[in-house]
VOFI-146957 format. One record per residue (C-alpha): residue number from 0; x, y, z. Coordinates in steps of 0.5 Angstrom, whole numbers. Example, Ala and Ser with C-alpha at 12.3 -4.5 7.8 and 13.67 -1.06 7.14 Angstrom:
BEGIN
[r 0 [25 -9 16]] [r 1 [27 -2 14]] 
***
This chain:
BEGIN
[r 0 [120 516 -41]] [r 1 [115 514 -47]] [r 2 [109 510 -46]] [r 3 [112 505 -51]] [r 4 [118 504 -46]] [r 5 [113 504 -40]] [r 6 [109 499 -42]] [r 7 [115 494 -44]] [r 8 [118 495 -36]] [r 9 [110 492 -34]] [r 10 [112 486 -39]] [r 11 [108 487 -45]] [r 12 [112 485 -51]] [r 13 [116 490 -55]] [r 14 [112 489 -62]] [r 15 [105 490 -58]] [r 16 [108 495 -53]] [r 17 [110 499 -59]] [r 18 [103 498 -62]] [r 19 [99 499 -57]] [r 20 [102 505 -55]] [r 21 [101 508 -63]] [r 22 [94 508 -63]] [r 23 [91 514 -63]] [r 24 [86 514 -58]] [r 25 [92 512 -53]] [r 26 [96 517 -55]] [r 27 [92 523 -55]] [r 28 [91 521 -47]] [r 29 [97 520 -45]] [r 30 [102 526 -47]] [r 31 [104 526 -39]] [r 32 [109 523 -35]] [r 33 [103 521 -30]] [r 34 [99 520 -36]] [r 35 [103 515 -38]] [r 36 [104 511 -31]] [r 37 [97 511 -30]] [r 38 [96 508 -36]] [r 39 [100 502 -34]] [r 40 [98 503 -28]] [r 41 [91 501 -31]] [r 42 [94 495 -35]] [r 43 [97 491 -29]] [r 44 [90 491 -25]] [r 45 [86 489 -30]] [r 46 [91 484 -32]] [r 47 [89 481 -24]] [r 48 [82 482 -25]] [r 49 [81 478 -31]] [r 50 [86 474 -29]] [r 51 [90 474 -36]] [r 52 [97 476 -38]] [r 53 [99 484 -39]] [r 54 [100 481 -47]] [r 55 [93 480 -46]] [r 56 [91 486 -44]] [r 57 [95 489 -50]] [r 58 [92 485 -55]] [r 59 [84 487 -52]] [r 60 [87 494 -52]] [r 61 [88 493 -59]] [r 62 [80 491 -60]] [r 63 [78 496 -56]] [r 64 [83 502 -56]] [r 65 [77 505 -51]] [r 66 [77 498 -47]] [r 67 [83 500 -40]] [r 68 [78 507 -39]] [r 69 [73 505 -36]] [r 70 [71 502 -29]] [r 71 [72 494 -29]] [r 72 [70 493 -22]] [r 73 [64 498 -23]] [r 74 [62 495 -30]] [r 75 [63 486 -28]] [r 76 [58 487 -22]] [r 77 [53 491 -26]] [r 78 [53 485 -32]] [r 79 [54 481 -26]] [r 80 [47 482 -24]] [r 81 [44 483 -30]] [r 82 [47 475 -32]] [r 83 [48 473 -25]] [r 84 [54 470 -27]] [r 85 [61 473 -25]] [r 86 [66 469 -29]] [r 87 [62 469 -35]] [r 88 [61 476 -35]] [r 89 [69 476 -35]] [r 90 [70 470 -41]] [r 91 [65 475 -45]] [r 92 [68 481 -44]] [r 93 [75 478 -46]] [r 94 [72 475 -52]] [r 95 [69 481 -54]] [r 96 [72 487 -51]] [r 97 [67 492 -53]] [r 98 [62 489 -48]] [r 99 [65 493 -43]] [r 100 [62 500 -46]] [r 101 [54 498 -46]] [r 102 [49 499 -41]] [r 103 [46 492 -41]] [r 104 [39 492 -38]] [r 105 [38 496 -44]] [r 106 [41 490 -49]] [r 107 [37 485 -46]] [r 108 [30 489 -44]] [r 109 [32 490 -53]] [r 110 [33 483 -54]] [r 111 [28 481 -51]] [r 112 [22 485 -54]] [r 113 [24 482 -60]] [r 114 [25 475 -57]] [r 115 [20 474 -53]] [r 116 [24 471 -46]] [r 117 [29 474 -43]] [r 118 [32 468 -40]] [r 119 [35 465 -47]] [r 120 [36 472 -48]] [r 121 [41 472 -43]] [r 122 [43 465 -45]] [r 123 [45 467 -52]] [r 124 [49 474 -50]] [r 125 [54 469 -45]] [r 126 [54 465 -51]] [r 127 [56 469 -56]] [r 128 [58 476 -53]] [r 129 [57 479 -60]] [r 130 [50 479 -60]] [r 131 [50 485 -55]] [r 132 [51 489 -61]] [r 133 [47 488 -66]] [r 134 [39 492 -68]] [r 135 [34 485 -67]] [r 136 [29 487 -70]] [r 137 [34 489 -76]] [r 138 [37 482 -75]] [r 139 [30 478 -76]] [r 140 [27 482 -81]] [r 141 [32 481 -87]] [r 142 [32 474 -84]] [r 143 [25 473 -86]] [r 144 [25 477 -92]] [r 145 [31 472 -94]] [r 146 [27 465 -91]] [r 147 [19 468 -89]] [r 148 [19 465 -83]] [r 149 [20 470 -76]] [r 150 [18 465 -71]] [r 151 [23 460 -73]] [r 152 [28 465 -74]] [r 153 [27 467 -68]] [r 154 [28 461 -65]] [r 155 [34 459 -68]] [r 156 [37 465 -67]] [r 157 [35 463 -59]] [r 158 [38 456 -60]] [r 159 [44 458 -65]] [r 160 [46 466 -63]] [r 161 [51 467 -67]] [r 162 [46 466 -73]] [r 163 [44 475 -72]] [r 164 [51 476 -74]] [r 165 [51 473 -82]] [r 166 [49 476 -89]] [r 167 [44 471 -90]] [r 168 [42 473 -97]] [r 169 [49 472 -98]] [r 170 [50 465 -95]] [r 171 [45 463 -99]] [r 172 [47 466 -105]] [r 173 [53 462 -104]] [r 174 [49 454 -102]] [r 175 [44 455 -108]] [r 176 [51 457 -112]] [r 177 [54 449 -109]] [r 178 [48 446 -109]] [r 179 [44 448 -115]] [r 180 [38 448 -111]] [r 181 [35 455 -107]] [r 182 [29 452 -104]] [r 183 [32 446 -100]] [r 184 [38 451 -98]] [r 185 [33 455 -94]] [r 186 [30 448 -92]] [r 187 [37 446 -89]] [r 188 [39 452 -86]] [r 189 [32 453 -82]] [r 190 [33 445 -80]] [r 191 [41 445 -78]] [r 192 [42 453 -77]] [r 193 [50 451 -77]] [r 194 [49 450 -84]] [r 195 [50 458 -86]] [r 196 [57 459 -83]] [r 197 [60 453 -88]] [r 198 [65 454 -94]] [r 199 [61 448 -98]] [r 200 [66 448 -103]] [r 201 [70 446 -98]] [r 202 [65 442 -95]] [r 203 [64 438 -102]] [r 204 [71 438 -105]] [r 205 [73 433 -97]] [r 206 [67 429 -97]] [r 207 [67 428 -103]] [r 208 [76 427 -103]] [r 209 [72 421 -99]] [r 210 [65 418 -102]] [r 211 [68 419 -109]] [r 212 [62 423 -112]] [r 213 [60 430 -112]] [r 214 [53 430 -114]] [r 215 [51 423 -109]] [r 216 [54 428 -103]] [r 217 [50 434 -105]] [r 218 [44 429 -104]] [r 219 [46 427 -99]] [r 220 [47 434 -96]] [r 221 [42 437 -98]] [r 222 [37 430 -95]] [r 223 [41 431 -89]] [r 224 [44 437 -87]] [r 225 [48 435 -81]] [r 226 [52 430 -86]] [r 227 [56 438 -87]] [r 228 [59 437 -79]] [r 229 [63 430 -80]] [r 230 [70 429 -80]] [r 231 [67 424 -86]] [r 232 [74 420 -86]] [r 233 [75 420 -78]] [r 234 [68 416 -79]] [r 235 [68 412 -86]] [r 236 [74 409 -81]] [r 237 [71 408 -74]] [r 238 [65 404 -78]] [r 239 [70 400 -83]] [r 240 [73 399 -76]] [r 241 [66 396 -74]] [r 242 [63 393 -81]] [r 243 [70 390 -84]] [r 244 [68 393 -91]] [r 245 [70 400 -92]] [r 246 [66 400 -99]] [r 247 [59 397 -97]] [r 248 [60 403 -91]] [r 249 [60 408 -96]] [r 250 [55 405 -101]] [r 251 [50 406 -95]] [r 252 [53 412 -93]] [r 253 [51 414 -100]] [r 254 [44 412 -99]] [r 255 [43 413 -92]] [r 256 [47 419 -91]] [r 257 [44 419 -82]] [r 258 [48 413 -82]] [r 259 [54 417 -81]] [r 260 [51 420 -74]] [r 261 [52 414 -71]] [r 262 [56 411 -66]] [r 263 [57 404 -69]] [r 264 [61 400 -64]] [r 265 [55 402 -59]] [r 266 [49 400 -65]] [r 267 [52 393 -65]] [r 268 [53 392 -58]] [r 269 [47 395 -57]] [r 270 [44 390 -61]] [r 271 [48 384 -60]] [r 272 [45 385 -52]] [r 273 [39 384 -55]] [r 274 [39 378 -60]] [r 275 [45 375 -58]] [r 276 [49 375 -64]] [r 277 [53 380 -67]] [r 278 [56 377 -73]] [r 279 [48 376 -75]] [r 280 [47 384 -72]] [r 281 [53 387 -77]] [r 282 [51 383 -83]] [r 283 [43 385 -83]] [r 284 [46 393 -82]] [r 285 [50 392 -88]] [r 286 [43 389 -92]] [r 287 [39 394 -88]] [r 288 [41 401 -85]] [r 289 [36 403 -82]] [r 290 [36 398 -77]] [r 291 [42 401 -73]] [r 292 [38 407 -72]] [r 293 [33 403 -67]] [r 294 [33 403 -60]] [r 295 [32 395 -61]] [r 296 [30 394 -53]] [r 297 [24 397 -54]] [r 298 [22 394 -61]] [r 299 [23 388 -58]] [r 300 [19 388 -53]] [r 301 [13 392 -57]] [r 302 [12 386 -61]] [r 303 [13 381 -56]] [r 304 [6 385 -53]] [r 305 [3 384 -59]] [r 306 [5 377 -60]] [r 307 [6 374 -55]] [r 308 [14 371 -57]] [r 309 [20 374 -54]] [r 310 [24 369 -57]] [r 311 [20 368 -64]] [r 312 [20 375 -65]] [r 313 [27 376 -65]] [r 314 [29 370 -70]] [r 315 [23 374 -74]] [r 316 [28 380 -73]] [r 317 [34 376 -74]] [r 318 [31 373 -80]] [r 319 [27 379 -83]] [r 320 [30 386 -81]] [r 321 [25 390 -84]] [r 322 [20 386 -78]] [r 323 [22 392 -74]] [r 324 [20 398 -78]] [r 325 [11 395 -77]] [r 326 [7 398 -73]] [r 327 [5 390 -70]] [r 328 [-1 393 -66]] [r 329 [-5 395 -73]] [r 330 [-2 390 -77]] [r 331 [-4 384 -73]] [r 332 [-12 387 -73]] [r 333 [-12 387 -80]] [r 334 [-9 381 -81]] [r 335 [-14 378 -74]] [r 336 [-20 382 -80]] [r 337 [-17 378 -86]] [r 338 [-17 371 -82]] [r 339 [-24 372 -80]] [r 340 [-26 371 -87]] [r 341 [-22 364 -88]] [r 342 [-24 362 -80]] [r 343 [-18 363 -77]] [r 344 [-18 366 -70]] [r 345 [-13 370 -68]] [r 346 [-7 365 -64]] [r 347 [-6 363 -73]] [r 348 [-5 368 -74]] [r 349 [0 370 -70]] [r 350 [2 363 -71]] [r 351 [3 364 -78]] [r 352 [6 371 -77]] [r 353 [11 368 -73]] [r 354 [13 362 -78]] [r 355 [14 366 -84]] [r 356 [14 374 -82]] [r 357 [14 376 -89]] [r 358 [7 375 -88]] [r 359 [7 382 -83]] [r 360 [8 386 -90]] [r 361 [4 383 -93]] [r 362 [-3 388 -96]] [r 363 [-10 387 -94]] [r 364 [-11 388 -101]] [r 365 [-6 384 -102]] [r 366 [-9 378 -98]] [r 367 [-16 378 -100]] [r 368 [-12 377 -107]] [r 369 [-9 370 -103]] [r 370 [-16 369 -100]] [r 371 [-20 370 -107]] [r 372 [-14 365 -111]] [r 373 [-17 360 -106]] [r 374 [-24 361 -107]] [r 375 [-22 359 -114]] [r 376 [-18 353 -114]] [r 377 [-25 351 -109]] [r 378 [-30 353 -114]] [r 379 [-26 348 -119]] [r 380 [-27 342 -114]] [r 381 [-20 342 -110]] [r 382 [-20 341 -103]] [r 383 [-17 346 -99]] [r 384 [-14 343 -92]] [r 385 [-9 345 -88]] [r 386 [-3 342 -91]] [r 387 [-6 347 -97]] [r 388 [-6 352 -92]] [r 389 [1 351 -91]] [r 390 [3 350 -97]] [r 391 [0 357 -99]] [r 392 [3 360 -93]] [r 393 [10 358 -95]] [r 394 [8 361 -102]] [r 395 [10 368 -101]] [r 396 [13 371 -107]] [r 397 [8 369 -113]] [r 398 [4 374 -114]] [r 399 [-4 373 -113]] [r 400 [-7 379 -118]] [r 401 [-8 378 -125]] [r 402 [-2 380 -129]] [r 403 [-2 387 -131]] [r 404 [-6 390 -126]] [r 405 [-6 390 -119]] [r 406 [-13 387 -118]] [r 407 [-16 380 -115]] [r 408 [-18 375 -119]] [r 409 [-25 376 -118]] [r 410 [-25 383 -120]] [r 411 [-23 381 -128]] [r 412 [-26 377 -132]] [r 413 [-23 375 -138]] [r 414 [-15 375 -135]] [r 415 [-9 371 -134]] [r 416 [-9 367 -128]] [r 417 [-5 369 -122]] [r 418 [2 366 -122]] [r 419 [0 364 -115]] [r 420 [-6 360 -118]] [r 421 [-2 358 -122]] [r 422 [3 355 -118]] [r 423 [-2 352 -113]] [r 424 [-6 349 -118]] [r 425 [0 345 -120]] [r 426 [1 343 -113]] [r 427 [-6 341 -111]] [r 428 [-5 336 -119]] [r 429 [1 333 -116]] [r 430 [-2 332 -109]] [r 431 [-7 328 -113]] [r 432 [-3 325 -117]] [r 433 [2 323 -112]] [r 434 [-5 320 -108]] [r 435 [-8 316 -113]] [r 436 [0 312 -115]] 
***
């Protein structure tokens, strides 16, 4: 009886039984009748240790043609205490058959001469049971050569093991030849390792089959690199789902390529629980992007520290998106500065912050600029009081510098008024007027 038929009698297919029994290796062992019952002796035991089909023993043979003559028990326990983990020891041996041929005390005393730590080490080889195989110090050099950076690349090799097994000249080659652009395309590599194993042209050809615009998503890209890992349809989708309008998700996506990371249905919850308001929520995230990004609790309850309002800070936000992005600590001591000069104390300026927060992003510069149209309209003999004040206050938009420059009134002589004096000045004529009447 041929080793053909024996294999089949023990269950592996026809097709596989015949091509198993033809490869050389085999062949030139098993010339005997004994050779050949031993053989399929062999293939049903290691079927019940690794707890597979004898088909898929077959097909590891075909692998590994070496793989059924060596000592399984001998080698799972030996990797076993080298990895400590019985059953992950096998999974690698069925992914990588020529695992069972190495001594690994030497592959992992090797690897970790390179790497530095023996425990990721191990890690990554149960991850990736390819590693075993490679020369790493090899593996890093030419990774260096190609983006000059060895600790990095050692890092994300320990984090991404299967990063050692890639032509990284090549991959690179081929991103710049997408993206028109070697240096981000390292830049990207070296930020989302993940990166190296993608076919772009596929990548870009899908996103944009979605966006509509071939160089935005490449911008996009390139600014982002995880953007590459979406399903972008799945999650232009989901977040029309959340938003109702597909059009603006993707003109944000465009601009704020992280915004596809998210999970929208959570943001907006989020958020609601905090402000109360979920149409409000969803419509300062359609204006203001960044804001689904933000842990809303937290910066709720930091500016509340700082001014005291819980309730007043979040009309703010509600009002204002672009209040959450301050640092209102340093903030609010330059303003507490600036409104020493005009005999504010600090509860005003809190006051005033909270009653029009535009004022929050408002420069020093900026507001001595404020400061000194005052001191003009002053030194011209109007009386400044707190209704002028608030009036003033209100006025966020004229600007208070000299047309043409970025510089206060009393820095130029000669120059146009400021729109803001302009715009108070006739206020202050009409004010008397309406006091004279």
């Amino acid at each position: 009886m041929s080793l053909e038929q024996k294999l089949t009698d023990i269950g592996i297919n026809g097709e596989l039984a015949r091509q198993v029994s033809s490869l050389d290796f085999v062949s030139s062992r098993t010339h005997s009748d004994e050779a050949q019952e031993n053989y399929s002796n062999r293939i049903v035991i290691l079927s019940g240790l690794y707890n597979i089909s004898v088909d898929r023993v077959g097909e590891l043979i075909l692998k590994y043609p070496r793989f059924v003559g060596y000592n399984h028990g001998r080698v799972v326990r030996e990797a076993t205490d080298v990895y400590g983990n019985e059953e992950r020891v096998k999974e690698c041996i069925l992914k990588f058959p020529q695992f069972v041929g190495l001594d690994h005390g030497r592959v992992v005393r090797e690897a970790t001469d390179v790497y530095g730590n023996e425990e990721r080490v191990k890690e990554c080889i149960l991850k990736f049971p390819q590693f075993v195989g490679y020369n790493h110090g090899r593996v890093v050099r030419e990774a260096t050569d190609v983006y000059g950076n060895e600790e990095k690349i050692k890092r994300i090799i320990l984090k991404h093991p299967s990063f050692v097994g890639l032509d990284h000249g090549r991959v690179v080659r081929e991103a710049t030849d997408v993206y028109g652009n070697e240096e981000r395309v390292k830049e990207c590599i070296l930020k989302y390792p993940s990166f190296a194993d993608l076919n772009h042209n596929r990548v870009i050809r899908e996103a944009t089959d979605v966006y509509g615009n071939e160089e935005r998503v490449k911008e996009c890209i390139l600014k982002y690199p995880r953007f590459v890992g979406y399903n972008h349809g799945r999650v232009v989708r989901e977040a029309t789902d959340v938003y109702g309008n597909e059009e603006m998700v993707k003109r944000i996506i465009l601009k704020h390529p992280r915004f596809v990371g998210l999970d929208h249905d959570r943001v907006v919850r989020e958020a609601t629980d905090v402000y109360g308001n979920e149409e409000m929520v969803k419509r300062i995230i359609l204006k203001f992007p960044q804001f689904a990004g933000l842990n809303h609790n937290r910066v709720v309850r930091e500016a509340t520290d700082v001014y005291g309002n819980e309730e007043r800070v979040k009309e703010c936000i509600l009002k204002y998106p672009s209040f959450v992005g301050y640092n209102h600590g340093r903030r609010l001591r330059k303003k507490v500065r600036i409104g020493k000069l005009i005999g504010l104390d600090s509860e005003d300026v809190v006051d005033i912050i909270l009653g029009d927060c535009r004022w929050v992003g408002s420069s020093f510069r900026r507001d001595l600029a404020c400061i000194d149209v005052a001191r003009t309209l002053e030194s011209e003999g109007y009386r400044l009081d707190e209704e002028f004040r608030s009036e003033m206050i209100g006025n966020f938009i004229p600007s208070p510098y000299v047309p043409g420059t970025k510089k206060r009134i009393s820095k130029v002589h000669g120059g146009e008024d400021p729109p803001l004096l302009i715009r108070m000045r006739k206020w202050l004529n009409r004010r008397v007027k309406k006091k004279v009447i």
